[in-house]
Z-matrix of the N, CA and C atoms (Angstrom, degrees):
N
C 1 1.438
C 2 1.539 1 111.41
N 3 1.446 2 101.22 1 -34.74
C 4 2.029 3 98.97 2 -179.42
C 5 1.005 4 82.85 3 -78.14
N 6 1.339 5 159.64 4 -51.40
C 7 1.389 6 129.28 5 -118.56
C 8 1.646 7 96.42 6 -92.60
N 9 1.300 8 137.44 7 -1.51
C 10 0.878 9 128.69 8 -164.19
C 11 1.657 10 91.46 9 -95.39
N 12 0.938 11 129.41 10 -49.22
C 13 1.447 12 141.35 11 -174.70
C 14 1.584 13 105.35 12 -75.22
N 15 1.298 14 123.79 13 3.63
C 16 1.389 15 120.31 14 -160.97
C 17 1.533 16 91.47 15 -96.58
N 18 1.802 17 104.63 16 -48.71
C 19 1.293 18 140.00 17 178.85
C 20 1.032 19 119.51 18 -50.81
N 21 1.655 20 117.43 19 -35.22
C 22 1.849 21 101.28 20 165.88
C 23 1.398 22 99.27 21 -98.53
N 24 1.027 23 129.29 22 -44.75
C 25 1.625 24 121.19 23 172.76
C 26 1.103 25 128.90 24 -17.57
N 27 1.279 26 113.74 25 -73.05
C 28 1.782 27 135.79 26 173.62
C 29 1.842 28 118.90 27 -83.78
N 30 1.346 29 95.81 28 -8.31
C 31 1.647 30 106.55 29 179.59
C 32 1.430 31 114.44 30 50.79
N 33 1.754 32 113.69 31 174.48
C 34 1.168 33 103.61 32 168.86
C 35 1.818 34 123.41 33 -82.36
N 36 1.371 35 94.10 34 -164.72
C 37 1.575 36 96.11 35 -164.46
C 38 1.733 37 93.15 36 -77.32
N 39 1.300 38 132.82 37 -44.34
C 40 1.460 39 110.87 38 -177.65
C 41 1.927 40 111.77 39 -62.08
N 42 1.443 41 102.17 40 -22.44
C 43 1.803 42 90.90 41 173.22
C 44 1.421 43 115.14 42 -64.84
N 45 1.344 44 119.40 43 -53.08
C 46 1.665 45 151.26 44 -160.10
C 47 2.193 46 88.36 45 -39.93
N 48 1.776 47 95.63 46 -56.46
C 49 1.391 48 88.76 47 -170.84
C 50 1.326 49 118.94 48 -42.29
N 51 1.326 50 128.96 49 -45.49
C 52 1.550 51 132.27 50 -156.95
C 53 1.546 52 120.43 51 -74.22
N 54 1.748 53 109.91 52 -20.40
C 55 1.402 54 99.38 53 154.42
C 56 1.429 55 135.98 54 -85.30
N 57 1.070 56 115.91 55 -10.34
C 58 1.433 57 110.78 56 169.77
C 59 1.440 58 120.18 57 -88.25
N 60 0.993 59 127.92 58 5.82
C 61 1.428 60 152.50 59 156.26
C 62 1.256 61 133.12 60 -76.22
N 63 1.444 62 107.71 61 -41.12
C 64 1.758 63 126.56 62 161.66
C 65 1.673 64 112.36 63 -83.12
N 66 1.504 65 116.95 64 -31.18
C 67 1.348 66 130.98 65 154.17
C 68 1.351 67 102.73 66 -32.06
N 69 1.265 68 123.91 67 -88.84
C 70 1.603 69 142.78 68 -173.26
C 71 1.196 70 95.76 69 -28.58
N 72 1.594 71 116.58 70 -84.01
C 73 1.302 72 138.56 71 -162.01
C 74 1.979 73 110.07 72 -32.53
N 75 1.469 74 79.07 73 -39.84
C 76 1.734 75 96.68 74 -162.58
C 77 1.597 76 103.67 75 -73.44
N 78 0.785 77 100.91 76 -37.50
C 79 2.261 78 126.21 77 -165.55
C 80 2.128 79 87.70 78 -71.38
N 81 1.628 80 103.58 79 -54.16
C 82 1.225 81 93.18 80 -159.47
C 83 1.787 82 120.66 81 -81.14
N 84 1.742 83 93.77 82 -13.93
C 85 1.403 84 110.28 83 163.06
C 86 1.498 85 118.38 84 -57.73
N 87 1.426 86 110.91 85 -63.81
C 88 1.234 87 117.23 86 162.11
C 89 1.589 88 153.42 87 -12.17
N 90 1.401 89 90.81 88 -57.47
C 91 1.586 90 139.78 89 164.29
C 92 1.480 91 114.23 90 -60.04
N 93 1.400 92 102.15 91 -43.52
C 94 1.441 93 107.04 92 -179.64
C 95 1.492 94 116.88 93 -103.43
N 96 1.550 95 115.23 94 3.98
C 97 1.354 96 97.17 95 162.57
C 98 1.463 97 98.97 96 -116.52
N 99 1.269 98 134.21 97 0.42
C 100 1.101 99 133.68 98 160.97
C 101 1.296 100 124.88 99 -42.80
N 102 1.858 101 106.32 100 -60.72
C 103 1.364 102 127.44 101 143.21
C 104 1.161 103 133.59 102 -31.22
N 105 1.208 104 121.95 103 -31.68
C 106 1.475 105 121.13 104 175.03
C 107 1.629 106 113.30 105 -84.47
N 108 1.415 107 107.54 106 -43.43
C 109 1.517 108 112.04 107 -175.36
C 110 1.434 109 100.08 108 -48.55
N 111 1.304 110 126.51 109 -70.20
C 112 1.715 111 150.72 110 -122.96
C 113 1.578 112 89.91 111 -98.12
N 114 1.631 113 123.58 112 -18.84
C 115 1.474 114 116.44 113 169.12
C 116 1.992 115 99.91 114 -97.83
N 117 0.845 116 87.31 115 -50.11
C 118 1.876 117 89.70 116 167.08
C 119 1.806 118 108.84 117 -32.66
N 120 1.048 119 107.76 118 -64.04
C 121 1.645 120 131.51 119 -169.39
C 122 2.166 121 96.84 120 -55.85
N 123 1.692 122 93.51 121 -65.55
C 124 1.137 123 91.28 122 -175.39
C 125 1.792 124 121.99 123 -54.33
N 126 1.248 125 93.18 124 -27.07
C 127 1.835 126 83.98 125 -159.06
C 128 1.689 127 98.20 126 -95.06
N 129 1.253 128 105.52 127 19.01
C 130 1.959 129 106.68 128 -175.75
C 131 1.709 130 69.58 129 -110.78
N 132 1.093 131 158.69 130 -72.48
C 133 1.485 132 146.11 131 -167.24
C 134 1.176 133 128.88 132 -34.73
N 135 1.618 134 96.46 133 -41.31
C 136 1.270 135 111.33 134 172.47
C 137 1.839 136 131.67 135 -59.59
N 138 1.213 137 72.88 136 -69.96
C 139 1.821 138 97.65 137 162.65
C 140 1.226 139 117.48 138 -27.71
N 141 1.441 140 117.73 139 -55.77
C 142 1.995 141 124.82 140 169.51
C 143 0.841 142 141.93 141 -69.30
N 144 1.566 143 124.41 142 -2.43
C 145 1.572 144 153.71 143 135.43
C 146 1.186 145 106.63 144 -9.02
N 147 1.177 146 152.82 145 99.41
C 148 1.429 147 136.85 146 147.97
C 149 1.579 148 116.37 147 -95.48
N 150 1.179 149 107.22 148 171.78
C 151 1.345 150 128.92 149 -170.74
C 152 1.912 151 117.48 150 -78.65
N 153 1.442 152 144.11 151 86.96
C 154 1.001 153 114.29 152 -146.87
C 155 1.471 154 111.77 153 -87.80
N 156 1.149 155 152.66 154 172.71
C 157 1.330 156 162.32 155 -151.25
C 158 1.512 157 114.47 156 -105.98
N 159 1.036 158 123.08 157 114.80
C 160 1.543 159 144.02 158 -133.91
C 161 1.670 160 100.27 159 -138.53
N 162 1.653 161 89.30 160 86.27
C 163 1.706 162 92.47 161 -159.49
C 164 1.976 163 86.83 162 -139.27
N 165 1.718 164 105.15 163 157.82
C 166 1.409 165 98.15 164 173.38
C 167 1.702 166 84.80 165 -138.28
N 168 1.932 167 90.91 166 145.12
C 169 1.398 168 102.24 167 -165.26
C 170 2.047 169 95.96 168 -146.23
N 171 1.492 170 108.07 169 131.09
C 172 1.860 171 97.54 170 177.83
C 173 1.667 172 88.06 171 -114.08
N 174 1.039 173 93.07 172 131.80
C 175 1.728 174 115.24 173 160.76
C 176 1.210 175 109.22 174 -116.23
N 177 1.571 176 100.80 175 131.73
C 178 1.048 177 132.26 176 179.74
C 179 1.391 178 114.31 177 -126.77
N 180 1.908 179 112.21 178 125.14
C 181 1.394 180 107.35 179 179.62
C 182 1.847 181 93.93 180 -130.58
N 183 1.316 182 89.22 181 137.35
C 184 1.723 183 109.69 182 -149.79
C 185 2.048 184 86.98 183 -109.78
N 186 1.286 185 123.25 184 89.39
C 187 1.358 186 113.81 185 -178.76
C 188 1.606 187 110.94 186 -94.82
N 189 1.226 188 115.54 187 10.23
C 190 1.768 189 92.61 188 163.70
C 191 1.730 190 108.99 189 -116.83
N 192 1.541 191 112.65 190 14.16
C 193 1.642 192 127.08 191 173.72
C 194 1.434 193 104.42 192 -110.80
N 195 1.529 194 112.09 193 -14.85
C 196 1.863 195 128.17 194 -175.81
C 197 1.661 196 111.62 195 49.09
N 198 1.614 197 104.42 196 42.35
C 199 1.644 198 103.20 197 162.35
C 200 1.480 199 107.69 198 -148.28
N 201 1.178 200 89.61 199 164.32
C 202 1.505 201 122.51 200 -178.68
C 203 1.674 202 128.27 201 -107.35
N 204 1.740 203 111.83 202 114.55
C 205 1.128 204 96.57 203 -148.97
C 206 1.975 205 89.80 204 -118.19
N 207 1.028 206 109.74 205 169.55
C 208 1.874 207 105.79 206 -159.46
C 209 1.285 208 89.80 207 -148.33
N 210 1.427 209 127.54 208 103.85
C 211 1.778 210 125.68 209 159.65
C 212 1.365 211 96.87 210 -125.55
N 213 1.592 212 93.41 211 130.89
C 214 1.422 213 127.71 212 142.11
C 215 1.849 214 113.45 213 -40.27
N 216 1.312 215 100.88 214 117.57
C 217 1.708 216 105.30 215 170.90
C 218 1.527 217 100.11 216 -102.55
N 219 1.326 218 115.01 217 -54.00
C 220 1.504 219 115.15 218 -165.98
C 221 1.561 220 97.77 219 -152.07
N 222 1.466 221 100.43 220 133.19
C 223 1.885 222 109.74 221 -161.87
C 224 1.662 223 93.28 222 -105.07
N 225 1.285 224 104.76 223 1.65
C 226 2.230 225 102.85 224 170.05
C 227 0.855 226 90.34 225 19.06
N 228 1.756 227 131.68 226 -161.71
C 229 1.152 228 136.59 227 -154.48
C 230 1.423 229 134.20 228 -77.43
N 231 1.273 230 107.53 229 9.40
C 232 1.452 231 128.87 230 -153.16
C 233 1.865 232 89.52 231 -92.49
N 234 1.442 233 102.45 232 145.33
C 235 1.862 234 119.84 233 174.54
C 236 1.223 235 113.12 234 -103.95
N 237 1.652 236 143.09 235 -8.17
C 238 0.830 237 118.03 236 177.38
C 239 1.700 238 76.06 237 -176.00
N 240 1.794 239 100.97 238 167.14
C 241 1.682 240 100.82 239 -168.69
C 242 1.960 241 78.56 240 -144.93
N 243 1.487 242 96.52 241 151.13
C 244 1.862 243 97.66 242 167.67
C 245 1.448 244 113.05 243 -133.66
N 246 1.470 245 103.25 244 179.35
C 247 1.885 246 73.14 245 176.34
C 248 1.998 247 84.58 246 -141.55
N 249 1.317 248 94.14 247 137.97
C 250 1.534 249 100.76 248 -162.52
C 251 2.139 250 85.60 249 -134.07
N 252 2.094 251 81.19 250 159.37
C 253 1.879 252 72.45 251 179.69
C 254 1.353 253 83.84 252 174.55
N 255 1.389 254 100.82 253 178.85
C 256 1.753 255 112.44 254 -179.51
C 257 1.344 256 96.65 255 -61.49
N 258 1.253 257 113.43 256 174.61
C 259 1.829 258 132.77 257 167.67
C 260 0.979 259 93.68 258 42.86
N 261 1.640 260 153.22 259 -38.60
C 262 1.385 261 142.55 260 -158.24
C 263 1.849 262 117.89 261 -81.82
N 264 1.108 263 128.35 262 86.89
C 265 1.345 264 132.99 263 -179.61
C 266 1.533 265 110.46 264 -80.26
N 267 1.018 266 134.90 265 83.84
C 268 1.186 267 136.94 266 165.78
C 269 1.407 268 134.13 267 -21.81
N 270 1.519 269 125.32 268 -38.41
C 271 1.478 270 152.84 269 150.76
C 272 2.057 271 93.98 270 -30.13
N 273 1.090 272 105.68 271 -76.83
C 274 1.395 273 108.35 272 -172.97
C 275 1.562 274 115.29 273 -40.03
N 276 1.067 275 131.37 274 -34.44
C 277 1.247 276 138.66 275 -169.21
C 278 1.599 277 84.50 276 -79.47
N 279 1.265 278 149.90 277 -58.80
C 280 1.185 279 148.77 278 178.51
C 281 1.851 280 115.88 279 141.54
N 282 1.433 281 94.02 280 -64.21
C 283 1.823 282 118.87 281 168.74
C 284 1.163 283 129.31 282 -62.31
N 285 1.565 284 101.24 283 -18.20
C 286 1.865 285 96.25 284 178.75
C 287 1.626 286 91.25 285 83.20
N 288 1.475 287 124.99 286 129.03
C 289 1.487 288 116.48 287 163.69
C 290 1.332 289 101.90 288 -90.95
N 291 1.741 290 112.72 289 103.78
C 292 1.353 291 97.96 290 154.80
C 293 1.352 292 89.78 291 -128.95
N 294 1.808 293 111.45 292 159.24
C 295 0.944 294 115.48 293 155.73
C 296 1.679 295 114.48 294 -165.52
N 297 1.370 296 121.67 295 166.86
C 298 2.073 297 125.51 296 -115.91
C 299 1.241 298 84.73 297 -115.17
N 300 1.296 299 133.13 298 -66.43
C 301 1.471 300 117.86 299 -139.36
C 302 1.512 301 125.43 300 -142.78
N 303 1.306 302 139.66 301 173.57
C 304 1.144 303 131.72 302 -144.47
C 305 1.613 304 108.03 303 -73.06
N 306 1.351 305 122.66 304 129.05
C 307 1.729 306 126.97 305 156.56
C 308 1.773 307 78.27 306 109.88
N 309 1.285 308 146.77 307 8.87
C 310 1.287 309 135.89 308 159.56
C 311 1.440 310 120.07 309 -90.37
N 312 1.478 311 103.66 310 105.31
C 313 1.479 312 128.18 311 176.55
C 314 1.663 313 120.85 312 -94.64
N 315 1.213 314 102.95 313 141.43
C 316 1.857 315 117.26 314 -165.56
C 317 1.765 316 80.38 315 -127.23
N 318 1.168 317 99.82 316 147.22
C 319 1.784 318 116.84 317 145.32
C 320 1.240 319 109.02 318 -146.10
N 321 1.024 320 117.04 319 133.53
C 322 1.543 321 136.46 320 155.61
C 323 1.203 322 111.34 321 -75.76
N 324 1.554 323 136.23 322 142.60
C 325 1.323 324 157.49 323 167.48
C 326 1.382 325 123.00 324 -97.47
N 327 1.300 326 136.20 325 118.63
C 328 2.034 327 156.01 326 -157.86
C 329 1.933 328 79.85 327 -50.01
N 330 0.980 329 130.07 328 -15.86
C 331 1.585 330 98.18 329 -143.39
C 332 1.516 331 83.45 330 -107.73
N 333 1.815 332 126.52 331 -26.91
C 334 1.596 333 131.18 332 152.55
C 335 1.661 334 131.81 333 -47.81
N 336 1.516 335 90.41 334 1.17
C 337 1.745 336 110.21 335 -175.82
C 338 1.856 337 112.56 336 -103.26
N 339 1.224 338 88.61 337 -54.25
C 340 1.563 339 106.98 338 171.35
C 341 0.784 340 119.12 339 -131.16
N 342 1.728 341 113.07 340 173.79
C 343 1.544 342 105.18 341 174.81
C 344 1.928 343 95.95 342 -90.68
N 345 1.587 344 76.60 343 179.49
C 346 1.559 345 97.53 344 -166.79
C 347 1.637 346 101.68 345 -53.08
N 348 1.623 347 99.78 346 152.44
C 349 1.577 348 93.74 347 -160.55
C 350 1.586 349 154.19 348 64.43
N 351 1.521 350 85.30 349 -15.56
C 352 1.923 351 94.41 350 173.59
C 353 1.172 352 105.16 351 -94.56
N 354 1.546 353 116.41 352 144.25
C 355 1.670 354 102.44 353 173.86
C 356 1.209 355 99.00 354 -73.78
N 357 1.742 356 119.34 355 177.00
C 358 1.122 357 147.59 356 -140.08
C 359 1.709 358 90.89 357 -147.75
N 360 1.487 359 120.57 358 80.48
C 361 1.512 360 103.83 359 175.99
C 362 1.924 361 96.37 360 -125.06
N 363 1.451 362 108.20 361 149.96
C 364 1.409 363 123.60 362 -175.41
C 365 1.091 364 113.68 363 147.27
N 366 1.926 365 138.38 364 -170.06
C 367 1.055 366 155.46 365 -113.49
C 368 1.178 367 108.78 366 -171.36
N 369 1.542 368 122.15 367 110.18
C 370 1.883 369 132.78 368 -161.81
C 371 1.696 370 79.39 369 -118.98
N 372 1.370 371 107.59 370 139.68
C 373 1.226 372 138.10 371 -175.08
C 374 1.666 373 109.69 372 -126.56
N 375 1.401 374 126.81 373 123.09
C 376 1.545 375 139.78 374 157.52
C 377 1.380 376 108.42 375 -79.11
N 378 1.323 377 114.13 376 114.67
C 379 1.306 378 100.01 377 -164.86
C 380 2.092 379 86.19 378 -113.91
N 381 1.333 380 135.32 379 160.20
C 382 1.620 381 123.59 380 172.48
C 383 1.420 382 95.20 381 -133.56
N 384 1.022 383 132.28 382 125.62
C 385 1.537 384 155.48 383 126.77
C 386 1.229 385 140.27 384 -75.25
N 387 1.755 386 87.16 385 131.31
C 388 1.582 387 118.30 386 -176.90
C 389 1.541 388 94.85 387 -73.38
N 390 1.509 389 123.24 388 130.39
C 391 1.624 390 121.32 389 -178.67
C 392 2.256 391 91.53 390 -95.85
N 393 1.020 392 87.29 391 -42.81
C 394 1.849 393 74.87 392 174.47
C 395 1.347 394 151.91 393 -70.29
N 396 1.515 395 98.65 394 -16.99
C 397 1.471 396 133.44 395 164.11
C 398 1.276 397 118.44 396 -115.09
N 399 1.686 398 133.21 397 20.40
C 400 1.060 399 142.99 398 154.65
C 401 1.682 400 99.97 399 59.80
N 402 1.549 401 115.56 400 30.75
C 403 1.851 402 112.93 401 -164.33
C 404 1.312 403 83.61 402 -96.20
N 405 1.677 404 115.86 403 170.77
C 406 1.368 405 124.39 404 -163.80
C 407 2.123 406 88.95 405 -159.35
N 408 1.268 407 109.45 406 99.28
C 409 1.748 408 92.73 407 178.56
C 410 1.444 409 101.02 408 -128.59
N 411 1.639 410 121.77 409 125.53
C 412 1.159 411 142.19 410 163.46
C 413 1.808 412 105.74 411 -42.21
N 414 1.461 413 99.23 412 117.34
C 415 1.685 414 122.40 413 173.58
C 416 1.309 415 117.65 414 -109.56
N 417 1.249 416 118.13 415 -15.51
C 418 1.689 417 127.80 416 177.44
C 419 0.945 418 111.77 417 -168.01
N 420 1.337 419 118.21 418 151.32
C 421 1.616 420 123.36 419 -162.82
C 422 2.182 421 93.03 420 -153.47
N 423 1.183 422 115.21 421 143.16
C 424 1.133 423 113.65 422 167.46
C 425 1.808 424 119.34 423 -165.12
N 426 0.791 425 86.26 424 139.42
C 427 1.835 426 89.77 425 177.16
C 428 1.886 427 113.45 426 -99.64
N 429 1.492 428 103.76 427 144.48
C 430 1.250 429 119.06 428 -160.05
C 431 1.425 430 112.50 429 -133.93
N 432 1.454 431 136.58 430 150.18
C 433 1.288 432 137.49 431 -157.84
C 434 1.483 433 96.81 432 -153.29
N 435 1.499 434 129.60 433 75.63
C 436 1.539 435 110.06 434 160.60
C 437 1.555 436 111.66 435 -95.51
N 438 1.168 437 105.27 436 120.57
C 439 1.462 438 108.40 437 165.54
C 440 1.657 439 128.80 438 -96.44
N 441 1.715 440 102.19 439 121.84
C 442 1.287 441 104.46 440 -178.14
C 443 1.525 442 96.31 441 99.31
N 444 1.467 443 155.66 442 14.61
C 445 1.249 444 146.78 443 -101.87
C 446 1.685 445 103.33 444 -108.76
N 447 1.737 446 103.49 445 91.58
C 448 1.321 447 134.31 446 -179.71
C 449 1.399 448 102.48 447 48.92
N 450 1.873 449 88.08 448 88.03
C 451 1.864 450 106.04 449 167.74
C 452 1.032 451 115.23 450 -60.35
């Protein structure tokens, strides 16, 4: 009684060959686009890696003189450094604060934060940039409190 059901099930021996053959075929297809995705995937990861900016910067925020002073120690690989932050619009100053290289100091003044009499509260950021890889990596960060900011 099995053998009759065994017989189309398992087929004969000239059927039997053709799946382990499409097996292979199938396993090695597989394999190879598997391979392609997961190296595809990897080398687009790779590629977007950038280099980060390797700069030394001391900030100093001076709250009973109400400024903020930003020197360059060592500009490592970095092309240019800015200094960005709450309340601080850069446009107003006129030039944009940027500036390149080591022993070059910027300060900003409480009264460039607010207007006269408002306090001046928020967070001035050194930011150093790579100009060839368009990279941008935070070197100092500081928070500031002028109150009343040069009545």
């Amino acid at each position: 009684m099995f053998d009759k059901y065994t017989a189309k099930l398992v087929g004969s021996e000239e059927e039997r060959a053709v799946s382990p053959v499409i097996g292979v075929i199938l396993m090695v297809a597989i394999t190879v686009i598997l391979a392609a995705v997961i190296a595809a995937f990897v080398l687009d990861l790779g590629g977007s890696i950038g280099e980060e900016a390797q700069a030394g910067v001391d900030l100093d925020v001076d709250n009973d003189s109400q400024t903020i002073s930003a020197q360059v120690t060592s500009a490592g690989n970095a092309d240019d450094f800015e200094i960005r932050g709450d309340l601080y619009d850069d446009s107003a100053l006129g030039t944009g604060d940027e500036f390149s290289g080591a022993g070059d100091t910027l300060t900003i003044e409480g009264d460039e934060l607010a207007e006269d009499g408002d306090d001046a509260v928020g967070t001035v950021t050194v930011v150093a940039i790579i100009d060839d890889s368009d990279t941008e990596t935070t070197v100092a960060s500081a928070d500031f409190e002028f109150e009343g900011a040069h009545d």
